[in-house]
Each structure stands twice: as C-alpha cells, then as structure tokens.
C-alpha positions as CSV (number, residue, x, y, z in Angstrom):
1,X,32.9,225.7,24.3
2,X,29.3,225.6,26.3
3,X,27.4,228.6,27.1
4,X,28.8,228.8,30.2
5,X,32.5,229.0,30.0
6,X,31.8,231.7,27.2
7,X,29.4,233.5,29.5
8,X,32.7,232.7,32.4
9,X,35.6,234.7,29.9
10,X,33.2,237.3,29.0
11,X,33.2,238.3,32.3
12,X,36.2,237.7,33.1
13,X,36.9,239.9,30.5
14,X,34.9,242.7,31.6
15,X,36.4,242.6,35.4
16,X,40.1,242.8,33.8
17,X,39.5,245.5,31.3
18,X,37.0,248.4,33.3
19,X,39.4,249.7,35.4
20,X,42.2,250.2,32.2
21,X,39.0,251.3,30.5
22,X,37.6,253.9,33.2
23,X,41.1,255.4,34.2
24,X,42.9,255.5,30.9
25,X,39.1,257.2,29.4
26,X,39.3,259.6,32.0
27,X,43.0,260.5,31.9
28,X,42.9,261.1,28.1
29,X,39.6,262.7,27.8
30,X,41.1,265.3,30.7
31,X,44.5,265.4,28.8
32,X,42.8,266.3,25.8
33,X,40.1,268.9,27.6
34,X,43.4,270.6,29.0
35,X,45.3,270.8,25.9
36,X,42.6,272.3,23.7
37,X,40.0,274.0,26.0
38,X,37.1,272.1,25.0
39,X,35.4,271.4,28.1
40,X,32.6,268.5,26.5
41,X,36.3,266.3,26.4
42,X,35.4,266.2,30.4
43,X,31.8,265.1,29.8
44,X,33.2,262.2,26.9
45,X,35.8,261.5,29.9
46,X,33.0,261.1,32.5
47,X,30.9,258.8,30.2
48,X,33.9,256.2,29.6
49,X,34.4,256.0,33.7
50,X,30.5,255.7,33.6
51,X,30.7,252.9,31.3
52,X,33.5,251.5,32.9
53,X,31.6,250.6,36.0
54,X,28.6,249.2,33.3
55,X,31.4,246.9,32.4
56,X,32.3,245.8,36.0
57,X,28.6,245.2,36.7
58,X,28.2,243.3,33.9
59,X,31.3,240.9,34.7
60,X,30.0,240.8,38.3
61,X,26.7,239.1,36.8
62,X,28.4,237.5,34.1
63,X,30.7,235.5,36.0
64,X,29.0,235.6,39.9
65,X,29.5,237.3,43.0
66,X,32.1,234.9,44.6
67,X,34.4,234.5,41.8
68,X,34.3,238.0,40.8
69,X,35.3,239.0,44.7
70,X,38.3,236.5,43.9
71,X,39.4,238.1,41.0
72,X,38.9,241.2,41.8
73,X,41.1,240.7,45.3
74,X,44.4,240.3,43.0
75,X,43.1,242.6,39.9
76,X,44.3,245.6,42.0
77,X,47.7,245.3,42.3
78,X,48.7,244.3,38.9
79,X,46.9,247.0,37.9
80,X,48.2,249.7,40.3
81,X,51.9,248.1,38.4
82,X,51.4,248.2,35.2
83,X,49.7,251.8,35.6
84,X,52.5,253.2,37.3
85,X,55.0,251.3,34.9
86,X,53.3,253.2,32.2
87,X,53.2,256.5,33.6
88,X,56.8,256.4,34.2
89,X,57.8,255.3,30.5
90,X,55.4,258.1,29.5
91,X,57.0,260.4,31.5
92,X,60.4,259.0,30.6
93,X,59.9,259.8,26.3
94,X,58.4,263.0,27.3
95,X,61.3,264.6,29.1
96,X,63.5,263.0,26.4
97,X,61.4,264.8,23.1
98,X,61.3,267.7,25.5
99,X,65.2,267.6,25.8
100,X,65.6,266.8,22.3
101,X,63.0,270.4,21.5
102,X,64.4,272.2,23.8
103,X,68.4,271.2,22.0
104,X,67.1,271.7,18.5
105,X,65.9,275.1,19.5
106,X,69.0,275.9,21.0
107,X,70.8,274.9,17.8
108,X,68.6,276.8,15.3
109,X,68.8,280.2,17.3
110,X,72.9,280.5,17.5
C-alpha cells in the first residue's frame, strides 16, 4: 500500500468512527455522572465529544474536502440505524433483568 491509500482509510476511519465515538462518550460518561453523583464524569463526557470532532477534522484533512462531503452525506443514516437498533436492544435486556429483579424479589419475600 502507498502513502496515500493509507493516509485515504485513515481517514476514512476517523469520519466513520467520531460520531460512535462522540455520542456513545457522552451517553456513558452522563450515565455514569447520573448513577454515582460524580459530576467530573460530565467534564470526561465533554472531552470525548471534544475529541470526537478532533477526529472528524482530522479525516476531513486526511482524506479531502469532496470525498469526505460524500461520505459523510450517507454516514448519517446508518448511523441514526444502528444507534437506534442499539438503544432498543438496550432497553429490551433492561426491562427483561428488571422483570427478572423485580420476580426474584417477589419470590424471596412470600
């Protein structure tokens, strides 16, 4: 491989993965500021979605202006999809421990 087709995937790379990278940083950094009351999990949380947008920059230059309008034109959509696909499995194994608890303490109080 030349310099150039590395230098191509790299940024490829980069445009694919920042928005995974910025949300999913944020969402768990919150989740965690929420569930133990640590408020620097917010700051850690803003630094990932910070760096997210370092990555997107960077694949910008990395692979050009033109092609990275092009990929990032279909980018959005798959990942709107797979986000919500995840959220709703999430949400799916949640309610179903939560059922599970919720039986199990049913069970050990009779």
């Amino acid at each position: 491989m030349n310099t150039a087709t590395i230098r191509f995937l790299a940024g490829i790379f980069l445009l694919v993965t920042n928005q995974a990278v910025g949300w999913g940083g944020m969402l768990l950094f919150g989740n965690l500021a929420r569930r133990t009351g640590r408020h620097t999990y917010y700051f850690f949380g803003l630094s990932v979605y910070i760096i997210s947008w370092i990555m997107l920059l960077a694949g910008v230059y990395l692979v050009g202006v033109a092609q990275a309008l092009a990929v990032m034109r279909y980018l959005p959509d798959w990942v709107v999809a797979l986000a919500v696909a995840g959220a709703a499995v999430s949400y799916y194994f949640w309610r179903r421990r939560a059922r599970k608890k919720a039986a199990s303490d049913e069970i050990g109080n009779e």
